[in-house]
N, C-alpha and C positions, 0 to 999 in steps of 0.2 A: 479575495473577498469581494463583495458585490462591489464596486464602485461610483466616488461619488466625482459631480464635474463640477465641485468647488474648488478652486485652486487655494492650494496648502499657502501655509504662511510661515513665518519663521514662530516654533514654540516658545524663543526668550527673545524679548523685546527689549533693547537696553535704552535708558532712558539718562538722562545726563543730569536731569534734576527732576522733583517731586513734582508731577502735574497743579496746576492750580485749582481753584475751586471751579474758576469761569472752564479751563482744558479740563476737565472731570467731567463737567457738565457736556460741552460739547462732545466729547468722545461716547460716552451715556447716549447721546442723543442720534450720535452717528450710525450707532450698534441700533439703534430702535429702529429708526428707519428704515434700513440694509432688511432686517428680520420680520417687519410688518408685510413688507412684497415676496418673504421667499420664505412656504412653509418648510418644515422639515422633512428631508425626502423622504419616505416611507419606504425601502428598498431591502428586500432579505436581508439577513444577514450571514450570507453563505458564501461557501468556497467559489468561486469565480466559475471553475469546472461543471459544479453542481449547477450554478446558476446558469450555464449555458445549455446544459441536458434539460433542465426545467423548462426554457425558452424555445427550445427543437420540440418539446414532446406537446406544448400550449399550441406551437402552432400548427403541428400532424394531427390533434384536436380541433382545430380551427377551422381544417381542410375539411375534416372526416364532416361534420356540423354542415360545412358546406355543403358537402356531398348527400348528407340524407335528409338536409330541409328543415335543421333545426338553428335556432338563435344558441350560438358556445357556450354565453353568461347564465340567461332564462334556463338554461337546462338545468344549472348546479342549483338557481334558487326552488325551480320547481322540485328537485331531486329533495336538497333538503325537509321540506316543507312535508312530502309525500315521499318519504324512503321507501318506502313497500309496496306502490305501485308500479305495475309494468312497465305503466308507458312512462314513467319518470325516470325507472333503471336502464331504459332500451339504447339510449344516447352512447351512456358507459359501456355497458354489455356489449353492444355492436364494436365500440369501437376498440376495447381491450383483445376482442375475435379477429376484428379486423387486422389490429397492429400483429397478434400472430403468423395470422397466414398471409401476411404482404413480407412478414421478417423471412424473403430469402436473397440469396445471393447466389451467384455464378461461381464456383469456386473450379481451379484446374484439378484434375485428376490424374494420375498416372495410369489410367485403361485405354483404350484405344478412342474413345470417346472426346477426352482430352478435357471435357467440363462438364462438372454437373452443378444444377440448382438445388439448394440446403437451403432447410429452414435453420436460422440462426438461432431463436429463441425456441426452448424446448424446455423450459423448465415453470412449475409455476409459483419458483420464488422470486425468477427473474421479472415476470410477471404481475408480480403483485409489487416488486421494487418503481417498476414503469407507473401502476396505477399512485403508489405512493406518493412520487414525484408531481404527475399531474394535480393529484389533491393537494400537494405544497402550492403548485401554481395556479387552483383554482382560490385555495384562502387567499392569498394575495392577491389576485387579478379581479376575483370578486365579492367573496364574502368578510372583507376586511371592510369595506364601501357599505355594503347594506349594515355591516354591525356599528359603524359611524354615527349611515342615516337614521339609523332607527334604535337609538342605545336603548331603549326601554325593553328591545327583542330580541340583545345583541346574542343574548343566550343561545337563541332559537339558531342564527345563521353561523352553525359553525359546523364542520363535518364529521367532527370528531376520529380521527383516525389514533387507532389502538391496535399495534401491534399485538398477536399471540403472547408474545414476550412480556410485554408489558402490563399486562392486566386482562380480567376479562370482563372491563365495561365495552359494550359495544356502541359504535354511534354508524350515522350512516355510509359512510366513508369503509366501514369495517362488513358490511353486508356484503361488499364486492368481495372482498378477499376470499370471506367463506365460499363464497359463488364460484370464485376461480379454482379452490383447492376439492369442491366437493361434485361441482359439475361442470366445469367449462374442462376441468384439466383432462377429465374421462372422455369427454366433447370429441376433442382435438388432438388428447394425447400429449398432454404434457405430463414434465416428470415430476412425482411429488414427494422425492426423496433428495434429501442434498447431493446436489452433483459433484460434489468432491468430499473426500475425508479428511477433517481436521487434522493435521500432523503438529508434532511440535519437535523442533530440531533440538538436539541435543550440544552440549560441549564437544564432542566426540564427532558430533557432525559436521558442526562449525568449523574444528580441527580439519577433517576429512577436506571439504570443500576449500577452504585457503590455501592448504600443501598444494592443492590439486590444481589452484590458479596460478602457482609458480613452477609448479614441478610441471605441469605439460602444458607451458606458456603457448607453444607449438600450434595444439589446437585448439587454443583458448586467445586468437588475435586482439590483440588491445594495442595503444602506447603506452611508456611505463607509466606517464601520468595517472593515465587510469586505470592501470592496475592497482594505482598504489591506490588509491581513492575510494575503488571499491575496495578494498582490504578493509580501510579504514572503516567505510560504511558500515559492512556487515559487522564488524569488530562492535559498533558500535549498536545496530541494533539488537545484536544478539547480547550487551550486557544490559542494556535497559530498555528493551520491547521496544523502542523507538521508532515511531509510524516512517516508514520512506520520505514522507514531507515535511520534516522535520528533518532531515538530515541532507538534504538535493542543497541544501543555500548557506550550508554551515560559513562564516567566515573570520576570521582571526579575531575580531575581535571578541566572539563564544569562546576561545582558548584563553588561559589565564595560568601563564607560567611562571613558575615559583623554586628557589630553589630555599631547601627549608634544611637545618641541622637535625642530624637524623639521632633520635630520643636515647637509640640505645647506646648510639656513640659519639660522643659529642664532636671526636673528632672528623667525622665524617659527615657527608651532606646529601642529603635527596632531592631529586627532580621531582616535582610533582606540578601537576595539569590539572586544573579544573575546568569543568566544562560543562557550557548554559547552552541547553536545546530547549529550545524556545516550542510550547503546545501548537496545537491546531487542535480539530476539531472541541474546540472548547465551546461549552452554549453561549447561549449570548447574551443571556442574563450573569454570568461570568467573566466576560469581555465586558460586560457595561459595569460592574459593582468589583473589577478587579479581584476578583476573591481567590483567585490560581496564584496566589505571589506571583506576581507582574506577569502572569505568563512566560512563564519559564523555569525551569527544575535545572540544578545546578550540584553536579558531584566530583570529587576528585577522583584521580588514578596516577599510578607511579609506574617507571621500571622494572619489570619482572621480568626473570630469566627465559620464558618461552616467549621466543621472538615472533613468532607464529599468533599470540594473542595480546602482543606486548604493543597495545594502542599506541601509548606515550611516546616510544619512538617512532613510529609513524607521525606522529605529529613533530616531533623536533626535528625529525628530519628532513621535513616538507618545509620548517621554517628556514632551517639552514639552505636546504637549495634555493628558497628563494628568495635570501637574502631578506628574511620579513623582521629579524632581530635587530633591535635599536640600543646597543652598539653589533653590528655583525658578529656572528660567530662560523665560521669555515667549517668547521667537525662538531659534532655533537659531542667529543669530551671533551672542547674548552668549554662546553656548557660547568662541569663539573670542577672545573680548574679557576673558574672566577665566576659572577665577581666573592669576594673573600668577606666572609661573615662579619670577622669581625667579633664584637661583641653584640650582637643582634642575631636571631634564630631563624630569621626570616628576609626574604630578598625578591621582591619580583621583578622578570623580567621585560621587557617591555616589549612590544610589535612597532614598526615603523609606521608614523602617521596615515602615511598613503597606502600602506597594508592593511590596516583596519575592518575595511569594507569586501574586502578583496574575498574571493570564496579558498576556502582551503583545502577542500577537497571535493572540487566543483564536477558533475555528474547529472545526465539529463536522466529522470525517470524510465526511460527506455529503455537507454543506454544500462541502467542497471539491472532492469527486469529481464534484457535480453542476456546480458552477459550472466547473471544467475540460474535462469536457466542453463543456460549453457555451461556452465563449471561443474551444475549436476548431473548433466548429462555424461560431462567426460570425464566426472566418475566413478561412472558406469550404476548411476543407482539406476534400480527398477522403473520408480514410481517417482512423478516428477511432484514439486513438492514449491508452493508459491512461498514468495514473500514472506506474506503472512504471519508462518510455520516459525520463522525466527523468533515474532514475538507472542506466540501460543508457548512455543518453547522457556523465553524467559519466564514468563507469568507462572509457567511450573515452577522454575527455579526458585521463583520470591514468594509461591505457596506455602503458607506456612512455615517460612523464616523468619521472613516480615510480620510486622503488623498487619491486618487489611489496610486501616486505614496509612500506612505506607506502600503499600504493596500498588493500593490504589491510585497512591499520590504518581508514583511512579512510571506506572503505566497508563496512567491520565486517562480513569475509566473507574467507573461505581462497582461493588458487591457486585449488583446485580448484575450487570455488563460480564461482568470478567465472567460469576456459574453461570453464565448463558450462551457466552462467547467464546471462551477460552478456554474450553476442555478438550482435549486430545479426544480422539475416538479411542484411545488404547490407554488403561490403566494400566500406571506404572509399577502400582504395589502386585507385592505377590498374594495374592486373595485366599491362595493356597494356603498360604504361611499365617494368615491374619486366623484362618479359621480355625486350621488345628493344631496352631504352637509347631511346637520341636516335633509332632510327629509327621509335620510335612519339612521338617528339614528347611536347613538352610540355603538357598540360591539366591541371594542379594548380587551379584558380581553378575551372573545369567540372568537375574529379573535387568537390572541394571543396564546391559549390553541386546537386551529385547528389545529397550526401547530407543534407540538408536537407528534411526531410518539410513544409517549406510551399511548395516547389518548384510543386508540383502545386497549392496551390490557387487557388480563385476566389470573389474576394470577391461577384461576381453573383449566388452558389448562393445559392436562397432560406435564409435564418435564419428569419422567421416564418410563420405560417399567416394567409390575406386574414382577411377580420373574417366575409364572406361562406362563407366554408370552415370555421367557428368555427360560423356561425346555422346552415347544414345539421346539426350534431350534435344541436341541439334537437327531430329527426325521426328520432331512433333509439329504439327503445320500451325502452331500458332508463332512457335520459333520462328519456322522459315518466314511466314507473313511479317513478323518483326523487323528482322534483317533486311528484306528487302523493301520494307517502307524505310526504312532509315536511309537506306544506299538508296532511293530515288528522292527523298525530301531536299532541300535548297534552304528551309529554312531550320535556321541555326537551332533557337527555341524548339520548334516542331522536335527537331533531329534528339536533340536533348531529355526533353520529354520520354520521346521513343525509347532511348537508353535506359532511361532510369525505370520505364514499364518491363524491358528486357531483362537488367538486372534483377529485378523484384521478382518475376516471375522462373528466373534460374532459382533465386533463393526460396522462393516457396517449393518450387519441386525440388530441391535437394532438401528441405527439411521434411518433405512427405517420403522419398525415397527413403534416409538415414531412417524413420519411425518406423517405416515397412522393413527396413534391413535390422532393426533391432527387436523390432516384437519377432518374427521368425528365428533370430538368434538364442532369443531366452523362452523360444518353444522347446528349440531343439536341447535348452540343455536340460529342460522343464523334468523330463522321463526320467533322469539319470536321479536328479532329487526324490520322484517317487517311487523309484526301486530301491533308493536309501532307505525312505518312511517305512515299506512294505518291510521291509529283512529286519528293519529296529520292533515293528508289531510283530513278527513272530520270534524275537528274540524276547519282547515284554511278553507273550503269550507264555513261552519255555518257564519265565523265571517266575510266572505267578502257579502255574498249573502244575508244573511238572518236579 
């Protein structure tokens, strides 16, 4: 979140006896003081990330102003004031054009060429997210100051940005948008179709990708640490849609371990884990009026026989390695063996003081997104399938089992959010079966197993590149230029540097080669599937006609 350069203080102050009237008075007086010289900082209230792409794009703004001879502030008051004149839109317009056709980059190539220049942004959602962001940094930077100065007009200086989604009031901030989607896109040629299709992973998928992160550890390089970690993670966002940053800082003290007498037999006892993921993107009138209970959502889980989905042990067993139980436990079934109920139903266990803070299943954002990919790739599904897709996937699950308003609680997101956000491009139901009852027959098992994006894959599709496809890169002259700047450099730094460009650019062409070895792979077997189709149409042809 945005941060402030006040330095924290301790939140409980112990006092040894009741202040007096005169220390009351002084301490009143001390707070006055301190607070009369230092307003309240006025500073977003946003993800630190956000706040720093808001800060990049104000000052590529700043530049651009520079560059065509206008004042950066004046331009958003005039704009406001006069939304529908040219020369008030021309600031924007230019520079939303410009930021396209400056967005390229050098990227390597596998042709003889060895590098070509891409445009990076090609879309005009991306597009309209860039302008969005500026108009976050232009209310703050300036129309927050003129609604101040002038509160009797605060109305007038506001941009009013209104998403498509969100309604259809329009204010000026909302004229770009249409502008981008209905003629800059046709302009320049951006795309005005989603550039990806919403997927939502299934149980069965989830299933798929875990086996597949132990069964072919091989090509899937980790430590066991973090393998187990991402186990853990995806376990976790796939049972409660749980955003990635919310789950990168989990630490022992979010676990909350219990051993509880189990209802149906008294003589017997269950492990059970409760566990508090703490929101984020909460508004900020939510953070300030605490209305999210405390920020954070908190549910149990137990024990189950599919070790494969079986969270709970994942967690004990991350605590017994690291020794984080207070009194230690060496195996997870002396968890079950003491301590002894007793005449009491309930028992918690405790984490070691200096465990507390500790992360439990610690994992940088990268580190997950790359290895995710990765586990999908090998496999062997078709169609690569983001993050995301886990918690589009849950939000199906809690469709309509849930409440909305738990379904909502849940996935920490409104009605409106979820039908706008969270629908698969592929209906689950059999549409078929909805319209003409029994005379479309039952296929709930084949509608069911449709929607399953490991459906399509093939564990054959190549995962790595030959060792022989790796030595041809040592015959591209940016390699050799590499190599021999390293073997002539002296300085250590320099030499360093050099390596870690070297390495990066073996691994972008080995992940450009393996994409080019696997679209060619599921060409070839592409034929054999539609002379399947073809011989199944003239067998439905046989059976209706003849």
């Amino acid at each position: 979140m945005a941060t402030s350069s006040i330095e924290p203080v301790p939140s409980k102050q112990h006092f040894t006896a009741l202040p007096s009237r005169e220390e009351s008075r002084t301490i009143a007086q001390k707070h006055f003081e301190e607070y009369v010289v230092r307003p309240i900082e006025d500073k977003p209230f946003v993800a630190e990330d956000t706040q720093k792409e808001r800060d990049r794009l104000w000052g590529r703004w700043a530049q651009h102003c520079n560059d065509i001879g206008v004042d950066n502030q004046r331009s958003w008051l005039n704009f406001v004031l006069r939304p529908q004149d040219s020369d008030t839109q021309a600031p924007f317009r230019s520079f939303l054009r410009t930021y396209v056709e400056l967005s390229v980059q050098k990227r390597p190539v596998l042709n003889d060429r060895e590098y070509e220049y891409k445009k990076t942004l090609n879309s005009a959602f991306s597009l309209t997210e860039v302008w969005r962001r500026l108009v976050a940094s232009a209310d703050h930077e300036v129309m927050k100051k003129r609604r101040r100065d002038e509160p009797a007009q605060a109305d007038i200086f506001r941009l009013r940005w209104i998403s498509k989604d969100e309604g259809s009031r329009e204010g000026p901030a909302y004229l770009l948008v249409k502008w981008i989607f209905t003629e800059l896109a046709v302009e320049i040629g951006l795309d005005t179709n989603p550039t990806y299709q919403k997927i939502a992973m299934t149980g069965t998928d989830v299933g798929v990708t875990l086996q597949t992160l132990w069964s072919r550890a091989n090509d899937i390089p980790c430590n066991p640490e973090t393998r187990v970690s991402f186990h853990a993670i995806i376990l976790l966002a796939a049972i409660g849609g749980f955003r990635p940053g919310t789950l990168l800082n989990l630490t022992y003290s979010q676990f909350h371990v219990t051993v509880v007498r189990d209802p149906t037999n008294s003589a017997r006892t269950q492990i059970v884990v409760t566990i508090n993921i703490k929101r984020n993107k909460i508004k900020e009138t939510a953070k300030t009026s605490r209305a999210r209970n405390g920020g954070s959502i908190g549910f149990s889980i137990t024990l189950i026989p599919n070790c494969t989905f079986c969270l709970a042990s994942l967690i004990l067993t991350r605590g017994v390695q690291t020794n984080g139980f207070d009194p230690d436990f060496t195996t997870v079934d002396q968890i079950f063996d003491r301590p002894n109920l007793e005449h009491v139903d309930f028992v918690p266990l405790r984490w070691k003081t200096d465990m507390l803070e500790e992360k439990i299943f610690p994992m940088s954002y990268k580190t997950l997104n790359d290895l995710w990919h990765r586990v999908l790739l090998v496999t062997g599904a078709r169609e690569d399938a983001r993050l995301y897709s886990l918690r589009v996937g849950t939000g199906a699950n809690l469709d309509g089992v849930l409440s909305d308003a738990l379904r909502n609680y849940v996935l920490s997101h409104t009605t409106h959010v979820f039908e706008s956000s969270y629908q698969s491009f592929r209906v689950r139901a059999d549409l078929m079966q909805l319209a003409f009852k029994a005379d479309a027959g039952n296929h709930s098992q084949l509608f069911a197993r449709l929607c399953d994006v490991s459906l399509g894959r093939d564990t054959n599709a190549p995962a790595n590149i030959s060792v022989e496809e790796e030595r041809q890169f040592e015959e591209r002259k940016d390699i050799t230029e590499l190599r021999n700047a390293i073997k002539k450099t002296i300085d250590p730094k320099e030499r360093a540097r050099l390596r870690t460009n070297l390495n990066n650019l073996f691994k972008t062409l080995g992940q450009l080669k393996l994409q080019d070895n696997r679209t060619k792979y599921f060409e070839q077997v592409e034929p054999k599937d539609t002379q399947l189709t073809r011989s199944a149409r003239l067998t439905r042809k046989k059976l209706l006609y003849h």
